[in-house]
SELOVEX-883138 format. One line per 5 residues: their letters; for each residue z, x, y of N, C-alpha, C. Coordinates in steps of 0.2 Angstrom, whole numbers. Example, Ala and Ser with C-alpha at 12.3 -4.5 7.8 and 13.67 -1.06 7.14 Angstrom:
as> 39:66:-28:39:62:-22:39:66:-16 | 35:64:-11:36:68:-5:39:64:0
***
This chain:
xxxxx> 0:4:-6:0:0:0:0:4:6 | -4:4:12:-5:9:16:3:5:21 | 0:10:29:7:11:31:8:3:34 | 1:0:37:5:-5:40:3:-11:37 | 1:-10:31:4:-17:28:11:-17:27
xxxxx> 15:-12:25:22:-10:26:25:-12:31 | 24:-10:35:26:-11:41:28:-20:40 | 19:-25:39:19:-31:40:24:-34:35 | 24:-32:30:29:-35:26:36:-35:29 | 39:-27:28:45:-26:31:47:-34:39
xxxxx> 43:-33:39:45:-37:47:44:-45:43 | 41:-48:39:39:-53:37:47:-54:34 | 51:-49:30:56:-50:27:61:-51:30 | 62:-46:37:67:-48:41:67:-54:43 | 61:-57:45:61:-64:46:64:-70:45
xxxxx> 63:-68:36:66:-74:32:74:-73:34 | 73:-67:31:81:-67:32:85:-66:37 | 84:-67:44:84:-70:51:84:-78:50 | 80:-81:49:80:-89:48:85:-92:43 | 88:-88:37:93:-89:34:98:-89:36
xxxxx> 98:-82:38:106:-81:44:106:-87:49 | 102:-90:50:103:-96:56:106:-101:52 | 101:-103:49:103:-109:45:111:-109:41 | 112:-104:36:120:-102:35:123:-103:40 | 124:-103:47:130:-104:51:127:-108:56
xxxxx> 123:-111:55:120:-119:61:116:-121:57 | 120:-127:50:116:-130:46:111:-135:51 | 112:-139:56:108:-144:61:102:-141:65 | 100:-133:64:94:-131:66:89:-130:61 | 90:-133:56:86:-133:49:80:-137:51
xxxxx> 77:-143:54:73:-144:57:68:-143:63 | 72:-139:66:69:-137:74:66:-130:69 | 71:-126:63:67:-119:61:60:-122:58 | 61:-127:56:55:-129:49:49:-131:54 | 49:-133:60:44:-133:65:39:-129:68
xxxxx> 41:-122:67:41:-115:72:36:-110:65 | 32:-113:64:29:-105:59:28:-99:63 | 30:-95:59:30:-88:61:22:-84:57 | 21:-81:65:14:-80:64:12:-72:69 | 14:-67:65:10:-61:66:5:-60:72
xxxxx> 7:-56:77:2:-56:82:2:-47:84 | -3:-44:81:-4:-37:83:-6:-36:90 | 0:-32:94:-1:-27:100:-1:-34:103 | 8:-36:102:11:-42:107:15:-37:112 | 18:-32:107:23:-30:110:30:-33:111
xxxxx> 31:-38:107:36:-40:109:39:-48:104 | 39:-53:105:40:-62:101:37:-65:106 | 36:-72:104:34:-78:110:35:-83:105 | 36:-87:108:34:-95:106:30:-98:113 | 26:-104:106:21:-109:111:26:-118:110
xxxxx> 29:-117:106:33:-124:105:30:-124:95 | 23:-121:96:22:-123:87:22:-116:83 | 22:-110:87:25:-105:81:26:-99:86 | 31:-96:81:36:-89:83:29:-83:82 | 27:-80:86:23:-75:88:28:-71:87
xxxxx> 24:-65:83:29:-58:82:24:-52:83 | 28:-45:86:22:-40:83:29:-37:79 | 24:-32:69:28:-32:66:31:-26:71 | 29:-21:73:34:-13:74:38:-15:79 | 36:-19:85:42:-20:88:48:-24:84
xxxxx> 47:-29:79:54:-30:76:59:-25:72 | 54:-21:68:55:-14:64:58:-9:70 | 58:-8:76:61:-4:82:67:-8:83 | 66:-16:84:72:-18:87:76:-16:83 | 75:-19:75:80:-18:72:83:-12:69
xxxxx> 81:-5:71:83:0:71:87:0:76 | 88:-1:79:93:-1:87:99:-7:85 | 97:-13:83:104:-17:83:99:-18:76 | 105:-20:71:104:-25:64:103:-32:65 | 106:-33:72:105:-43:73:98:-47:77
xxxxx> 97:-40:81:93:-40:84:86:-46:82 | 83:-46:75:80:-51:74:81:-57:73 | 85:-59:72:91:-65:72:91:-67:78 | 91:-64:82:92:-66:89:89:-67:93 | 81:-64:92:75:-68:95:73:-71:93
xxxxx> 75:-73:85:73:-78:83:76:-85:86 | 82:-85:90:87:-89:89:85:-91:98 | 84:-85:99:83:-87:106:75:-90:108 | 73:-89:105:65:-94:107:68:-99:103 | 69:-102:96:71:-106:95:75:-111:99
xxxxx> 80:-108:103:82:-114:107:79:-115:113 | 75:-110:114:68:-113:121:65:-120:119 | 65:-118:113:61:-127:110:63:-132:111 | 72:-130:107:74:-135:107:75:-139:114 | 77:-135:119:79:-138:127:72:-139:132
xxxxx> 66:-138:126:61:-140:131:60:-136:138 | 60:-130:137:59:-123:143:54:-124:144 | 49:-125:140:41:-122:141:37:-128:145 | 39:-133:143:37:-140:148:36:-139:154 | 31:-143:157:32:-141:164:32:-134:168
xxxxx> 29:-131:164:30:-125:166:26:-123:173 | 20:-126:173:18:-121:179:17:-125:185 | 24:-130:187:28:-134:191:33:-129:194 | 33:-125:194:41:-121:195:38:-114:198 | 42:-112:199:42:-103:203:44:-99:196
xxxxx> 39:-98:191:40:-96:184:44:-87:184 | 46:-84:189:49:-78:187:58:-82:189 | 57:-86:194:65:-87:192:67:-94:185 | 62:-96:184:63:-100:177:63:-97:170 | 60:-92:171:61:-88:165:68:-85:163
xxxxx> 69:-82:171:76:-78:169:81:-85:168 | 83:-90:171:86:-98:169:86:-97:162 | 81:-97:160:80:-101:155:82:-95:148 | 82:-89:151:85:-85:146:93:-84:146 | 96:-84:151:102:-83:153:105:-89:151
xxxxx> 102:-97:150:104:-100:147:107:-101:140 | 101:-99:137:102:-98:131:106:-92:126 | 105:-87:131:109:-80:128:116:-80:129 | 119:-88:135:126:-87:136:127:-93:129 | 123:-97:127:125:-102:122:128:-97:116
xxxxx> 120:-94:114:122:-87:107:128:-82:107 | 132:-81:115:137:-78:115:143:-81:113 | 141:-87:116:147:-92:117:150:-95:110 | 143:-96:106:146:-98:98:150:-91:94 | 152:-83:96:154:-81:93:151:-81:87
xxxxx> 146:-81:82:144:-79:78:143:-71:76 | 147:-69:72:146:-60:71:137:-61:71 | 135:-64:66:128:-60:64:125:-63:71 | 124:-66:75:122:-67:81:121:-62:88 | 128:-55:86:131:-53:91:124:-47:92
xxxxx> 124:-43:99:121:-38:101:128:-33:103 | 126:-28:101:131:-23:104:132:-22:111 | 125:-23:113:126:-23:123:128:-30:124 | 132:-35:121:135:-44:123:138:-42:129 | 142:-36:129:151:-36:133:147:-34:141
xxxxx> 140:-33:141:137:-31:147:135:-37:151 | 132:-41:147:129:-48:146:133:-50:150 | 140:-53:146:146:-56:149:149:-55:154 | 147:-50:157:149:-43:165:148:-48:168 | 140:-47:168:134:-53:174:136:-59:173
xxxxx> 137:-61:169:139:-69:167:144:-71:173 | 152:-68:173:155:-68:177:155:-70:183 | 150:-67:186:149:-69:196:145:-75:194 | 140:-75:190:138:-83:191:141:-89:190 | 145:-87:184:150:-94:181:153:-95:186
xxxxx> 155:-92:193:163:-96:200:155:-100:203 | 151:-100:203:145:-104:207:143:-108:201 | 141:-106:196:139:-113:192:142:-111:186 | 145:-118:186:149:-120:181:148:-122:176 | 141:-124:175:137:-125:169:132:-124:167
xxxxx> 131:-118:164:124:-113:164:120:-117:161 | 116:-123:164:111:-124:160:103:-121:163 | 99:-120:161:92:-119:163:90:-122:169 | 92:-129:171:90:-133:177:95:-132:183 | 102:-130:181:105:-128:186:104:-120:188
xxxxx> 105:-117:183:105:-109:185:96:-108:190 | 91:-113:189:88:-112:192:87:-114:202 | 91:-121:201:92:-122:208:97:-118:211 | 103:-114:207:107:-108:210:101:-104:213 | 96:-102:209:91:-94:210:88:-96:216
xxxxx> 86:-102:216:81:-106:221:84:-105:229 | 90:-104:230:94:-105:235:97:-97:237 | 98:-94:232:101:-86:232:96:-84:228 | 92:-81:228:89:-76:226:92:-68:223 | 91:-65:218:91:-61:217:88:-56:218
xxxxx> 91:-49:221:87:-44:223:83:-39:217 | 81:-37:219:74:-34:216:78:-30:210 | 84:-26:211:86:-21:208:91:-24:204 | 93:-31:205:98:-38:202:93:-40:197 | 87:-41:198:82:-46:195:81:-42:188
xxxxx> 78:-35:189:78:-31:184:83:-28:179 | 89:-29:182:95:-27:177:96:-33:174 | 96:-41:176:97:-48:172:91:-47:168 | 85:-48:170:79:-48:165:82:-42:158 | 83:-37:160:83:-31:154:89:-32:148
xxxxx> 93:-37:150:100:-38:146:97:-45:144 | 94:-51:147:94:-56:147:86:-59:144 | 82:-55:144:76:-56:141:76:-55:131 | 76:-58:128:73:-58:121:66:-59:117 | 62:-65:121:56:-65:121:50:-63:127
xxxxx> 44:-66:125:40:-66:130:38:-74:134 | 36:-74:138:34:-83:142:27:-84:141 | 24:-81:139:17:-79:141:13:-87:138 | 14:-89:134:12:-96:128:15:-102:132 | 18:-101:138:24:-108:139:20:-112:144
xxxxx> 13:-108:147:8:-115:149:5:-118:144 | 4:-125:147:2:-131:141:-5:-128:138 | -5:-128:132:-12:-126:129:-13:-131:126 | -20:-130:126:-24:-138:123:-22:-136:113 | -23:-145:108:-21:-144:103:-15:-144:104
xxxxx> -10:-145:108:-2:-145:104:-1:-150:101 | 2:-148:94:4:-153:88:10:-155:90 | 13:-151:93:21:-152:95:23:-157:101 | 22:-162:104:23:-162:111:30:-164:113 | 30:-162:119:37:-163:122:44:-168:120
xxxxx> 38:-175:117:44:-178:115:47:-176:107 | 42:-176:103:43:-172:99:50:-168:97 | 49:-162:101:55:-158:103:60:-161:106 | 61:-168:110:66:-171:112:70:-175:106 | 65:-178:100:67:-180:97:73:-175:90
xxxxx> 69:-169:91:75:-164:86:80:-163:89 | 79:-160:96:86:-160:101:90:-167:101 | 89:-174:102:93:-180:99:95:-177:92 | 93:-177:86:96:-174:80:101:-168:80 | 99:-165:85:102:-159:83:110:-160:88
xxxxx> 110:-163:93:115:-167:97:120:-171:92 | 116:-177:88:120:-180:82:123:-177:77 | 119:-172:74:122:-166:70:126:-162:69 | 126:-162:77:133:-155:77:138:-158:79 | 139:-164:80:146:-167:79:151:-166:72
xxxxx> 145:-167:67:148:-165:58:150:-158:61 | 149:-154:60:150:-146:60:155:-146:65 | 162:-142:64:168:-143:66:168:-138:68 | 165:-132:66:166:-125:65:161:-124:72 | 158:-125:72:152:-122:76:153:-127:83
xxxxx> 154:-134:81:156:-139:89:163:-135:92 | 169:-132:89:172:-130:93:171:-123:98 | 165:-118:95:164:-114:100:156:-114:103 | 155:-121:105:149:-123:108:148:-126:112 | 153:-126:117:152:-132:124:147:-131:127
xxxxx> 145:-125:130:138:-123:132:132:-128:129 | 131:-126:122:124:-130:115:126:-135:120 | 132:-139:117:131:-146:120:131:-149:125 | 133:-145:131:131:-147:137:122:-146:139 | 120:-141:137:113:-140:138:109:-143:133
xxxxx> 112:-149:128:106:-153:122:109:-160:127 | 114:-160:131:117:-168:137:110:-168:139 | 110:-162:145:105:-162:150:95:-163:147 | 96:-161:141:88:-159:139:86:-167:136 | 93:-170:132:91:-178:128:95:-184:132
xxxxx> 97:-180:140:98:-187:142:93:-190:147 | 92:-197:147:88:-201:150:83:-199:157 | 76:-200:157:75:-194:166:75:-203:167 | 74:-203:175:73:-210:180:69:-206:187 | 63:-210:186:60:-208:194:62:-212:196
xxxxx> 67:-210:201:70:-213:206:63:-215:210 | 59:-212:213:55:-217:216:52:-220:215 | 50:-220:208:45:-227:206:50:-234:206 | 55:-232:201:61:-238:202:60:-241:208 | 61:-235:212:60:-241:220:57:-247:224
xxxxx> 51:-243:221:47:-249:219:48:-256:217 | 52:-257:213:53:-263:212:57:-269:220 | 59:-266:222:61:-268:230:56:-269:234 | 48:-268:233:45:-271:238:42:-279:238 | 40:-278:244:40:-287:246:33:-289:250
xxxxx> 29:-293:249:24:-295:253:25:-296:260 | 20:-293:263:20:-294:270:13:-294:274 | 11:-295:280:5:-295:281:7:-290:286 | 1:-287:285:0:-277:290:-8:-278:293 | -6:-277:299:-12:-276:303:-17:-270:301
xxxxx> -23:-271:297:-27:-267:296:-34:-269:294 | -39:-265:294:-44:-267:292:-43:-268:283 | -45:-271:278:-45:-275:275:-53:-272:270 | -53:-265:269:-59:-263:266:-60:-268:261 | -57:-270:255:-57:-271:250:-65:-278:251
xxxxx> -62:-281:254:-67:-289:257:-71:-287:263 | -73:-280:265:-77:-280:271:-82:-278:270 | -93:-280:269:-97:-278:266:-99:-273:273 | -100:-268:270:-102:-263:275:-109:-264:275 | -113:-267:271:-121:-267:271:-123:-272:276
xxxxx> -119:-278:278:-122:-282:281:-121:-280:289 | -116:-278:288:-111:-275:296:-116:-267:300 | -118:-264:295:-123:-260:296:-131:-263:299 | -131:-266:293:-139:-272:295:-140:-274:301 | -134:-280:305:-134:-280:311:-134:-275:315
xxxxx> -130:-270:316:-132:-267:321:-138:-260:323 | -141:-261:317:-149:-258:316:-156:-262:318 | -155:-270:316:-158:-273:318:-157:-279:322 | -153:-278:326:-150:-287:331:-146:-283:338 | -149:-275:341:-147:-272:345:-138:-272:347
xxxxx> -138:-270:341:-129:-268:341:-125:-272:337 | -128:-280:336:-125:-284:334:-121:-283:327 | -115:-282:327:-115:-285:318:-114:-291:314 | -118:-292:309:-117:-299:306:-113:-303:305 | -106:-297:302:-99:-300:301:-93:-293:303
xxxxx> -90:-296:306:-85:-293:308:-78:-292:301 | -76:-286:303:-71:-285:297:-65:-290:296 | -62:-288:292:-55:-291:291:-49:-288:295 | -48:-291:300:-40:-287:303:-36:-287:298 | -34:-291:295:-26:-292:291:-27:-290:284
xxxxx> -20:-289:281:-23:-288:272:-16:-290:272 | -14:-291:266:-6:-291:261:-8:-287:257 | -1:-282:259:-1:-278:255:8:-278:253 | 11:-275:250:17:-273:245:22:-270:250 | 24:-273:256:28:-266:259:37:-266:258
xxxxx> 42:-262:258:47:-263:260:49:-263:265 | 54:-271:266:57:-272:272:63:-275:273 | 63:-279:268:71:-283:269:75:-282:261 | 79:-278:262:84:-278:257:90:-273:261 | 96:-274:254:103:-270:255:102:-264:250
xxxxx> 108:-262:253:112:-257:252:119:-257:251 | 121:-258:247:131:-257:246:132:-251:243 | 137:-249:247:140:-241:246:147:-244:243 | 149:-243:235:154:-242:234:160:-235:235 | 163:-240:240:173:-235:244:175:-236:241
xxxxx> 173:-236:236:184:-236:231:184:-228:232 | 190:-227:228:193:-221:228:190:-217:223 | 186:-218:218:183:-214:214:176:-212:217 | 173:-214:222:167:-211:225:169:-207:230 | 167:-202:232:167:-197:235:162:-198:241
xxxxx> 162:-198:247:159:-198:253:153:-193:253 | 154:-189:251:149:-184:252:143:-185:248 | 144:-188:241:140:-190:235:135:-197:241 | 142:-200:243:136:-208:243:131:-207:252 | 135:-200:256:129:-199:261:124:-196:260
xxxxx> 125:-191:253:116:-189:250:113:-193:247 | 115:-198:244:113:-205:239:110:-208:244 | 111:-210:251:109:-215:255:102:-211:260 | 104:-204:260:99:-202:262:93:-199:258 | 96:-200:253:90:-198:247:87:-204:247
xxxxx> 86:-209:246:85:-217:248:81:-218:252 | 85:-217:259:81:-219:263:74:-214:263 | 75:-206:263:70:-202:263:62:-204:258 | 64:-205:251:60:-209:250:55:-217:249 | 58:-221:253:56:-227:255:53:-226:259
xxxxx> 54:-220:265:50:-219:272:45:-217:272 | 47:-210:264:38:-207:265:34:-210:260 | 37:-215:259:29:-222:251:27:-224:256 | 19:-226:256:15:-231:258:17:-237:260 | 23:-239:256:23:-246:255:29:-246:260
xxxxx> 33:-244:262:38:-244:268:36:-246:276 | 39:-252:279:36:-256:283:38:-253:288 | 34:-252:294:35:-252:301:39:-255:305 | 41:-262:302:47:-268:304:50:-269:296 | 57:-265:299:62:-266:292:69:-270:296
xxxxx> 70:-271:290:79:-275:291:84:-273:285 | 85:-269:285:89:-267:279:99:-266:282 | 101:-268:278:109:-268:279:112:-265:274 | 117:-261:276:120:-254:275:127:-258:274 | 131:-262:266:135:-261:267:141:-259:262
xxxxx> 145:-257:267:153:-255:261:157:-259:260 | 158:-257:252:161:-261:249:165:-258:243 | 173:-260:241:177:-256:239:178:-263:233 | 187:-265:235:187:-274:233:186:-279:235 | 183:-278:245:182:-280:249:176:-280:255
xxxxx> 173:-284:256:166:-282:261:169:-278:267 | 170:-271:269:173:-265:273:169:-264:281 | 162:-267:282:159:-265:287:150:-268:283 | 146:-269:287:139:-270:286:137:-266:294 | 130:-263:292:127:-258:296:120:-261:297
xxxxx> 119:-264:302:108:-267:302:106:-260:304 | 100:-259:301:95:-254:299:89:-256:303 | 85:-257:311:80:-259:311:75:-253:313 | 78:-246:312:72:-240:312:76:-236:310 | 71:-228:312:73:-222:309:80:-220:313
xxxxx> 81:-222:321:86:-219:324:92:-222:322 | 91:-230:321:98:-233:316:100:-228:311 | 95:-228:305:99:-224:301:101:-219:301 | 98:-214:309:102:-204:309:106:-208:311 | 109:-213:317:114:-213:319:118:-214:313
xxxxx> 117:-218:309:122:-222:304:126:-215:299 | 121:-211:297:122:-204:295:128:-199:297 | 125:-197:306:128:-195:308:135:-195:311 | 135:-202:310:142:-207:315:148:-209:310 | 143:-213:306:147:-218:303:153:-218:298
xxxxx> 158:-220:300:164:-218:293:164:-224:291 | 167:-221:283:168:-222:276:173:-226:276 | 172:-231:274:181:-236:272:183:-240:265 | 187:-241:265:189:-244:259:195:-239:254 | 193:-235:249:194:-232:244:201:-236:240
xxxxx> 198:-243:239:207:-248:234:201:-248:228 | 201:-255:226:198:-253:217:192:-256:218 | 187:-257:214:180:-259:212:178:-266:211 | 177:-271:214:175:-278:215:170:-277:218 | 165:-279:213:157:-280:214:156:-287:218
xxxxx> 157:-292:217:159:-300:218:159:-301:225 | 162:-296:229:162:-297:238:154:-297:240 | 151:-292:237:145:-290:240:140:-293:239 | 140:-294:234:136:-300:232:136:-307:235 | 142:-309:237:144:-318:241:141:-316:246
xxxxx> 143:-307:249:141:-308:256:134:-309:258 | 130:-304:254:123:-304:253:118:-311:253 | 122:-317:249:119:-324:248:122:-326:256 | 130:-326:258:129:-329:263:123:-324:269 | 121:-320:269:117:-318:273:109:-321:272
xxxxx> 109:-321:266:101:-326:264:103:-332:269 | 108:-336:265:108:-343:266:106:-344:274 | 111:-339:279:109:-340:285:104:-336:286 | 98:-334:286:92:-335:287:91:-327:291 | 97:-321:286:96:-314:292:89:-312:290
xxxxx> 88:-311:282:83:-307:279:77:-316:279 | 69:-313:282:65:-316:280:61:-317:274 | 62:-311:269:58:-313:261:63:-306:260 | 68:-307:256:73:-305:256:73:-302:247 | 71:-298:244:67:-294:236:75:-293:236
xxxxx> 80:-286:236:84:-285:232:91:-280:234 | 94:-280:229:100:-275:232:100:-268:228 | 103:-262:231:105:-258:228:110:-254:229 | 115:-255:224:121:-255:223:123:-247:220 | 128:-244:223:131:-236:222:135:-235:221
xxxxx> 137:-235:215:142:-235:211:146:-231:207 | 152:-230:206:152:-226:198:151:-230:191 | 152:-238:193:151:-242:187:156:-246:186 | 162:-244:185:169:-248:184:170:-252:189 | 172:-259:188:176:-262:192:171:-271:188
xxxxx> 173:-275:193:173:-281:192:166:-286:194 | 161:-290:190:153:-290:189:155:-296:192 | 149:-299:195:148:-306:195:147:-310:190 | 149:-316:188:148:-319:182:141:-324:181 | 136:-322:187:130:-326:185:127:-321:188
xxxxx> 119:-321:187:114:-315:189:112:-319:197 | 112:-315:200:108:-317:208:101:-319:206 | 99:-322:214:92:-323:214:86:-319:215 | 89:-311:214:86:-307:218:88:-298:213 | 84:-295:213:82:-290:206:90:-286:211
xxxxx> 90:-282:205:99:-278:207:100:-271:206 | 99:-266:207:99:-259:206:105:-256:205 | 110:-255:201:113:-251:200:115:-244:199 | 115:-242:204:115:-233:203:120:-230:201 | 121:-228:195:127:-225:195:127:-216:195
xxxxx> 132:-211:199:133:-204:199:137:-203:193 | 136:-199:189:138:-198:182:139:-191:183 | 146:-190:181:147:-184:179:149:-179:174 | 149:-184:169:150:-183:161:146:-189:158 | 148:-188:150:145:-194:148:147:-199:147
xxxxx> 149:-203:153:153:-209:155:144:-215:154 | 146:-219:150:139:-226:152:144:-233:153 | 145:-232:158:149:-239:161:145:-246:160 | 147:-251:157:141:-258:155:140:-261:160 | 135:-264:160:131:-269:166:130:-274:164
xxxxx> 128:-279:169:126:-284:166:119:-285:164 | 116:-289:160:110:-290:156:103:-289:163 | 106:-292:169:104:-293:175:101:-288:177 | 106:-281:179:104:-277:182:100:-273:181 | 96:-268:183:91:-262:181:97:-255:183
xxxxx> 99:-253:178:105:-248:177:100:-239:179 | 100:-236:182:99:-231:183:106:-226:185 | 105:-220:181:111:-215:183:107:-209:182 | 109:-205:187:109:-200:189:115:-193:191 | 115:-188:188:118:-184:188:121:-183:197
xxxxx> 127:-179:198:130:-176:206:125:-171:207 | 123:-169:202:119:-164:207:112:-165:210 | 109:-170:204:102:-173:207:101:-177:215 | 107:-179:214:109:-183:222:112:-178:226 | 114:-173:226:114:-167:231:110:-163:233
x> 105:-162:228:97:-159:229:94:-160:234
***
């Protein structure tokens, strides 16, 4: 057998026996491995994953693992979890030199984190050094966090290169979408759901894994475009404009080529179109909402309503606080209503959670004739407290800030959206 069939075998064997060492002490990644063929790639210099196979070159694994024993184990493990949290997605949405280091850093604190001897690297205790400064700023290393940390601080050039050196194990090169994926995103979300469920059973491995399982929360919980939801809040209205839809430009043309200017038919000024104009807003003040959370909630709100199409140049919107009790209502008839409102307005309430005030008050405001075609409410909440016992006549939005896995029940009524604190700080 010449040298580098030898070579490819030797490395073919490490392999297996890298995937076995996984399986042995993370029975729950038995599916996510049996997805990933492993597939020899001469003068890579390095591993990759594309989401459907583990890219290897053999002499770089035979190098690695002359310097550490665990070494292949470890890149295995670590592209591995790139799959399962779905790194590769979306990839080339992002500023990809600070989402690679994210997304390695996130995973390499995971592999440290479970404590597995065959997992360890001799250089770990250098790893954990780095770690250090960033855990007092984020307190949840996952991929999406650690990148809006870099987004904001940057790392300097001679920082960048010392994290990458410790913190890289694969290559990124495969993580734009390639045409023929058999794998797709949901795919992967669907093992990360399993693999979430699975490591409940495993006592041993759930106790030194907070990290795994807060980064399989973020990867398998719920996404909501907030702004298409929004959408649901708009209302017919008539907008002063031309009206192309129903206006023949052939005839309108014809007149004034042959009838000395004349046109045959004049456009359509008006059209109905979908715009936002009359709805609420209640800001839950009880004492479990936090002020700062519901002025970025309201400004995130309004930000996106302003810059859709469908957001009306004549709005009426009311801004109110509500705890156990109706606290204050704020009218909204333009953008300097609401800086003012932002800039001025104090928070009141903070006694317990009664949904029921906001709601009466809202109908008594229909009934007296505030709102003219009056679509819906949306309500900010943590979720706890007291429902109304019949559904309004008007769509209901419940937003809840989450900051664990709290799923507080709603009524059959409402359209439930939650969103994490930090998404609404963003």
């Amino acid at each position: 057998m010449d040298r580098d069939k030898q070579i490819s075998q030797k490395a073919s064997e490490l392999l297996h026996l890298a995937s076995d060492t996984i399986i042995v002490n993370m029975r729950f990644m038995d599916v996510a491995l049996g997805r990933l063929r492993t597939e020899e790639k001469t003068g890579l210099f390095g591993v990759a994953t594309d989401g459907e196979h583990f890219y290897y070159d053999s002499p770089h694994l035979l190098r690695a693992c002359l310097e550490d024993g665990n070494a292949v184990t470890r890149m295995l493990l670590h592209s591995l979890l790139h799959c399962v949290f779905n790194h590769s997605f979306n990839y080339d949405k992002l500023e990809e030199d600070k989402w690679d280091l994210s997304c390695d850093i996130a995973v390499e604190n995971i592999i440290m984190e479970l404590d597995v001897p065959a997992f360890s690297l001799h250089d770990d205790s250098d790893r954990r050094q780095l770690l250090r400064g960033i855990q007092t700023e984020v307190k949840q290393l996952t991929a999406e966090r650690l990148y809006k940390y870099f987004l904001v601080n940057p790392l300097s050039k001679a920082d960048r290169l010392k994290f990458t050196g410790l913190f890289e194990q694969d290559r990124h090169i495969y993580w734009r979408k390639l045409e023929n994926y058999e794998i797709s995103e949901q795919a992967w979300k669907k093992i990360s759901e399993r693999i979430k469920t699975d490591l409940g059973t495993f006592s041993k491995v759930s106790s030194h894994s907070e990290s795994l399982i807060k980064n399989l929360v973020d990867v398998t919980k719920k996404k909501y475009d907030y702004k298409r939801l929004l959408e649901q809040f708009t209302v017919m209205s008539e907008e002063l404009r031309i009206n192309d839809e129903e206006f023949d430009y052939i005839y309108y043309t014809y007149g004034l080529e042959h009838y000395g200017n004349m046109p045959l038919i004049e456009p359509l000024e008006f059209k109905d179109e979908k715009r936002v104009k009359d709805f609420a807003i209640v800001l839950d003040t009880s004492a479990s909402c936090m002020g700062a959370v519901i002025r970025s909630f309201l400004k995130k709100t309004y930000d996106i309503l302003k810059n859709t199409e469908s957001f009306s140049s004549k709005i009426n919107v009311h801004i109110i606080q509500c705890d156990n009790e109706v606290r204050s209502d704020t009218k909204i008839e333009s953008d300097k209503d609401f800086d003012d409102f932002i800039a001025h307005a104090r928070l009141s309430g903070y006694g317990g959670t009664d949904f029921r005030p906001a709601f009466d008050y809202v109908d008594l405001l229909i009934n007296d004739g505030e709102f003219e075609n009056f679509k819906g409410l949306i309500y900010f909440t943590d979720g706890y407290g007291i429902y109304p016992g019949k559904a309004p006549d008007y769509d209901c939005m419940f937003v809840f800030v989450r900051k664990d896995e709290m799923k507080p029940e709603v009524p059959w009524w409402g359209i439930r959206v939650e969103l994490m604190e930090d998404e609404i700080l963003s």
